[in-house]
C-alpha positions as CSV (number, residue, x, y, z in Angstrom):
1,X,49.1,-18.6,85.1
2,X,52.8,-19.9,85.5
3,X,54.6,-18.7,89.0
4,X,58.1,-19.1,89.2
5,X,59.1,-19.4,93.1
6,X,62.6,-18.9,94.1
7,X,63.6,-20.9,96.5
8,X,62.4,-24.4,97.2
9,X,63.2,-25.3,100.8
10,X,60.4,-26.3,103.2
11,X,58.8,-22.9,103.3
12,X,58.3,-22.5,99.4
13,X,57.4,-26.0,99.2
14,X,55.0,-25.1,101.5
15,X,53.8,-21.8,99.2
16,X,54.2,-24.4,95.7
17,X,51.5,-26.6,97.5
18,X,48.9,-24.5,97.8
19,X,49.5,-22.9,94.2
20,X,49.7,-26.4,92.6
21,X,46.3,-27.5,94.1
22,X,44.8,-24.1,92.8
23,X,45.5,-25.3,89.6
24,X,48.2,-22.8,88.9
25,X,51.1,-24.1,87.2
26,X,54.6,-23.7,89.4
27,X,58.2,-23.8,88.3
28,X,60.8,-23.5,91.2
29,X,64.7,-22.6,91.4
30,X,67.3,-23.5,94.2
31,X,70.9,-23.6,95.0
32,X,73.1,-26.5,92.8
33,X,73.7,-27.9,96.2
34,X,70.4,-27.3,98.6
35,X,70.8,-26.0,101.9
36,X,67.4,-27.0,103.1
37,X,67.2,-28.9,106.9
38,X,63.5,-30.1,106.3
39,X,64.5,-32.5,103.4
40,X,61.8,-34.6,103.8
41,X,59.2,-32.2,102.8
42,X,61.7,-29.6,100.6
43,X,61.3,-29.7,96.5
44,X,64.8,-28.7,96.9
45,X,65.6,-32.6,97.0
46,X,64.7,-33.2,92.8
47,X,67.8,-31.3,92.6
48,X,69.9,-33.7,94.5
49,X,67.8,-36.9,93.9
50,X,66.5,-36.0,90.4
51,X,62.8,-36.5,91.7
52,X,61.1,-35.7,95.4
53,X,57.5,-35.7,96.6
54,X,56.1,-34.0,99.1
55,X,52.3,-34.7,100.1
56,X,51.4,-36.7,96.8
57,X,52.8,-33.6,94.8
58,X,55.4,-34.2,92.5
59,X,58.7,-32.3,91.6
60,X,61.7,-32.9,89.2
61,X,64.6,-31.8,87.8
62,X,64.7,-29.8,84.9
63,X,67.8,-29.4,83.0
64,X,66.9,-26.5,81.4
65,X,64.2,-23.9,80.7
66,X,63.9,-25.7,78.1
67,X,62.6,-28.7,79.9
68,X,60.0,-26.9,82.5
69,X,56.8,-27.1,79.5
70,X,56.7,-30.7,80.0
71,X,56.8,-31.2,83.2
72,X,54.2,-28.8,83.8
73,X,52.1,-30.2,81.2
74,X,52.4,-33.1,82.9
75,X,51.3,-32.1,86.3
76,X,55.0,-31.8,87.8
77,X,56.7,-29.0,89.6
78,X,60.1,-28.5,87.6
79,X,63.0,-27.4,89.5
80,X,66.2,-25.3,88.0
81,X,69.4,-25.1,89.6
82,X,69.6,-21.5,89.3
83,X,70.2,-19.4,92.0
84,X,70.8,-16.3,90.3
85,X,67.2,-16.3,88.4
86,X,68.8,-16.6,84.7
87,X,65.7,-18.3,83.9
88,X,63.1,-15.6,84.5
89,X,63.5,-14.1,81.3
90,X,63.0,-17.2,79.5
91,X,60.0,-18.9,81.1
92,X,58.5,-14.9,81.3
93,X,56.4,-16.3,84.1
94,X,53.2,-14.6,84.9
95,X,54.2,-14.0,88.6
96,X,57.2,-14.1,90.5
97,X,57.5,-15.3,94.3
98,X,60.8,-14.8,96.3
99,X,60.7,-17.2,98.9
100,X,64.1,-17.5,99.1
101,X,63.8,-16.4,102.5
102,X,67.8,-15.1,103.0
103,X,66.1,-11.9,104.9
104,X,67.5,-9.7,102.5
105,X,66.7,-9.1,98.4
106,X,69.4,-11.1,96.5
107,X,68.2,-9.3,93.5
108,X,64.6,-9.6,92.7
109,X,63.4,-6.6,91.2
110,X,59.5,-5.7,90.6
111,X,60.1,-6.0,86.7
112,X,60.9,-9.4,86.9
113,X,56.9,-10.2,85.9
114,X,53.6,-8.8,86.1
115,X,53.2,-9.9,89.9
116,X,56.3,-9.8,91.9
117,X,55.6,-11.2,95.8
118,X,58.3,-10.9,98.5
119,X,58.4,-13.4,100.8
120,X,59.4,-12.2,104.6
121,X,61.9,-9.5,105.6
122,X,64.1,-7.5,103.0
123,X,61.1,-6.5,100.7
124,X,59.2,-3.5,100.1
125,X,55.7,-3.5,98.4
126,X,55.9,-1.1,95.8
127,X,59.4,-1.0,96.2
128,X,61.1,-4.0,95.2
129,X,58.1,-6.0,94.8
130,X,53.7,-5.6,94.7
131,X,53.1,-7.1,97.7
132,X,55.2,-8.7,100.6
133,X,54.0,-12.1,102.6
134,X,54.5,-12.0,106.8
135,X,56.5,-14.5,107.8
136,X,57.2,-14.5,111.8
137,X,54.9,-16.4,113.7
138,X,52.3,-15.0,115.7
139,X,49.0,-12.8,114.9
140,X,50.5,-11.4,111.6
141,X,51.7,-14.8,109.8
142,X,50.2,-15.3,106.3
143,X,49.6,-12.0,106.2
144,X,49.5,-10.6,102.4
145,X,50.6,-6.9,102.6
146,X,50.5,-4.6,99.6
147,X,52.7,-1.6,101.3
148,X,55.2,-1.7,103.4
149,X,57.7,-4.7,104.8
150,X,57.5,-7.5,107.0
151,X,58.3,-7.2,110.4
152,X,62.1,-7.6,110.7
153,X,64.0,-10.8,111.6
154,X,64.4,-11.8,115.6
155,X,66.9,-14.4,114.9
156,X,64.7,-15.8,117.0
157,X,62.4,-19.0,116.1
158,X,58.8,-19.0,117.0
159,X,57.2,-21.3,119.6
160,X,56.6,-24.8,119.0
161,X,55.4,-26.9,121.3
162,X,56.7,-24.2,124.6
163,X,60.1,-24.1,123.0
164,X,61.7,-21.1,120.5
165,X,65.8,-21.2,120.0
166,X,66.3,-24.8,121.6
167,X,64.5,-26.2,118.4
168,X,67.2,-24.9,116.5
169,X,70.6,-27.3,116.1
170,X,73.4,-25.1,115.2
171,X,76.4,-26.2,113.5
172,X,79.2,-26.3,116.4
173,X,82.2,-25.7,113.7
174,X,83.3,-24.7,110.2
175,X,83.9,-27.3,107.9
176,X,82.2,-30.5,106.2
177,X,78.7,-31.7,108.2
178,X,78.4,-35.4,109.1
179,X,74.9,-36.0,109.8
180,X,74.9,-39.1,112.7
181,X,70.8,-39.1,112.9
182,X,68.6,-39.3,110.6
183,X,64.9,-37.5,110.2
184,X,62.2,-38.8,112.3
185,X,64.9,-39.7,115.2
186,X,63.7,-39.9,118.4
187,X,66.0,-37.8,120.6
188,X,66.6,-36.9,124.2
189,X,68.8,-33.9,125.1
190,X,72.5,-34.2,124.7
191,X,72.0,-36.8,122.2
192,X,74.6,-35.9,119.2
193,X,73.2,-35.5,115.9
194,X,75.9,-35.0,114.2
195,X,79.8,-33.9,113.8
196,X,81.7,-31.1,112.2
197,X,85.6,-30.9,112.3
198,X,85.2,-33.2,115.5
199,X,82.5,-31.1,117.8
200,X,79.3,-32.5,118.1
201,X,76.1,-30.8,117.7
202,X,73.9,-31.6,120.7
203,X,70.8,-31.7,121.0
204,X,69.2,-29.3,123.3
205,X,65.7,-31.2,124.4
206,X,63.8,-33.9,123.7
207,X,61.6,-34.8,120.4
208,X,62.0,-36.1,117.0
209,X,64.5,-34.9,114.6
210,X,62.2,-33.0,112.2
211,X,65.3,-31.6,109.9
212,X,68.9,-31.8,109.3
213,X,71.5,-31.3,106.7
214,X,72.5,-33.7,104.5
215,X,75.9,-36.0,105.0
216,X,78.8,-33.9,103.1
217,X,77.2,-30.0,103.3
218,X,79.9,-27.6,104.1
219,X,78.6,-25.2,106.7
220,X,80.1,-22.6,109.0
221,X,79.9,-22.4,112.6
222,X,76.4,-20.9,114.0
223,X,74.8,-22.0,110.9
224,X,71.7,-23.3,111.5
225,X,71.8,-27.5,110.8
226,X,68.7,-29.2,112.6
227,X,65.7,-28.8,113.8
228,X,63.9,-31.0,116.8
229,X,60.4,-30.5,117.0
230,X,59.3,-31.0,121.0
231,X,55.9,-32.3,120.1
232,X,57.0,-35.7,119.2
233,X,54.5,-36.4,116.2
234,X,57.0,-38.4,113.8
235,X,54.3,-37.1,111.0
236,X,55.3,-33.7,111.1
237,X,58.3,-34.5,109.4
238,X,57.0,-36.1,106.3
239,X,54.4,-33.5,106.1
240,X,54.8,-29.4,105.2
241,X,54.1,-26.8,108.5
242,X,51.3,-25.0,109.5
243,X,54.1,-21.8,109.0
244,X,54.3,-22.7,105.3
245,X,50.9,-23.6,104.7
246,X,49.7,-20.3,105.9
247,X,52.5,-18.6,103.8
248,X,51.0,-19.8,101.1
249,X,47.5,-19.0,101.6
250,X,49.1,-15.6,102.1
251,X,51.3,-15.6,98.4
252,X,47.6,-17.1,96.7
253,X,45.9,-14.3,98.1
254,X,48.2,-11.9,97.0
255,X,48.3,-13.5,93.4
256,X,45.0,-13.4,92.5
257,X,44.1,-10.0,93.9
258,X,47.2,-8.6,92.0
259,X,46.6,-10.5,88.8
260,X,43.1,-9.3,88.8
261,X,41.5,-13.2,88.9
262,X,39.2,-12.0,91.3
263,X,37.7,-9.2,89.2
């Protein structure tokens, strides 16, 4: 079974994990330019760097459609810079996953394969897609749901370690990002992370920089540009979450009870 996964942040990285180790073979698209903040464990980076690993796994750049066979009969997770999906009628993958997480449908449609899965708010099983995936944390995460939609988005991150919206380093400006830390950074509140235009973003508590945006990204003020993870385990950020580990035990459900492995 091939499964095409748009998207390749940390939260699809997370889903293309647990569907690689399955032994289902995984292609993924992103951005030219990623936006990811946890670069460190995003398959978003082959794009930029031409190769990344995350967890002993393996991605790359593929050039082309064209390219994505050998790679996968190699073992590696190709990844297109295609944003707009102009692959999918190429590769005619098996199943399709949006976890492009924008909390809104950019334009996948349930004809796009056999299995179409909808990752987080702005799907609608039977709608738009066969089955959505729950994203928020709490009792409901992982959740594979074959009507209906997610629950809709807070703009509000889930608890980690006691804290929600602190985590979250916004950046202060529009205009080019220049990143001052780097991941795994210890940090103590009011530490700056980094500059845009001139305004620092600040950190808003202690812990270790689990994510930020690369040196040169263009970004708009409020956008969100880092991530400090209060629990101060440096491994966290070389490693995928518990969030997008269970997402993806939610997406594998949801793939073999649609493709009918399980019958």
């Amino acid at each position: 079974m091939l499964v095409l996964i748009r998207g390749a942040g940390d939260l699809a990285t997370g889903i293309a994990l647990r569907l690689h180790r399955a032994g289902l073979r995984v292609a993924m698209t992103d951005l030219p330019r990623p936006t990811a903040i946890r670069r460190t464990v995003a398959f978003s980076q082959a794009i930029v760097h031409g190769e990344a690993a995350v967890e002993g796994v393996t991605a790359r750049l593929a050039q082309s459609p064209a390219g994505v066979p050998a790679l996968l009969e190699a073992g590696i997770i190709p990844v297109l810079a295609d944003p707009e999906g102009a692959c999918v009628p190429v590769l005619r993958p098996d199943a399709l996953v949006d976890a492009i997480l924008a909390k809104k449908n950019l334009g996948t449609r349930i004809t796009d394969a056999p299995v179409v899965i909808g990752v987080g708010p702005g799907f609608t099983a039977g709608a738009d897609c066969h089955a959505v995936v729950e994203t928020m944390r709490g009792h409901y995460l992982g959740r594979a749901l074959y009507e209906g939609s997610a629950q809709p988005n807070t703009g509000i991150p889930g608890l980690i370690g006691g804290f929600a919206g602190e985590r979250v380093l916004r950046a202060p400006a529009d205009g080019v990002f220049h990143q001052l830390l780097d991941i795994g950074a210890q940090v103590k509140q009011g530490d700056i992370a980094a500059q845009v235009d001139g305004q620092p973003m600040v950190c808003t508590l202690d812990g270790v920089l689990r994510g930020i945006l690369a040196e040169g990204t263009p970004v708009h003020k409020g956008m969100k540009a880092g991530d400090v993870d209060p629990r101060c385990e440096l491994r966290h950020c070389y490693c995928a979450s518990d969030k997008a580990l269970a997402i993806g035990g939610g997406v594998l459900e949801a793939l073999l009870c649609l493709s009918g492995a399980l019958k």
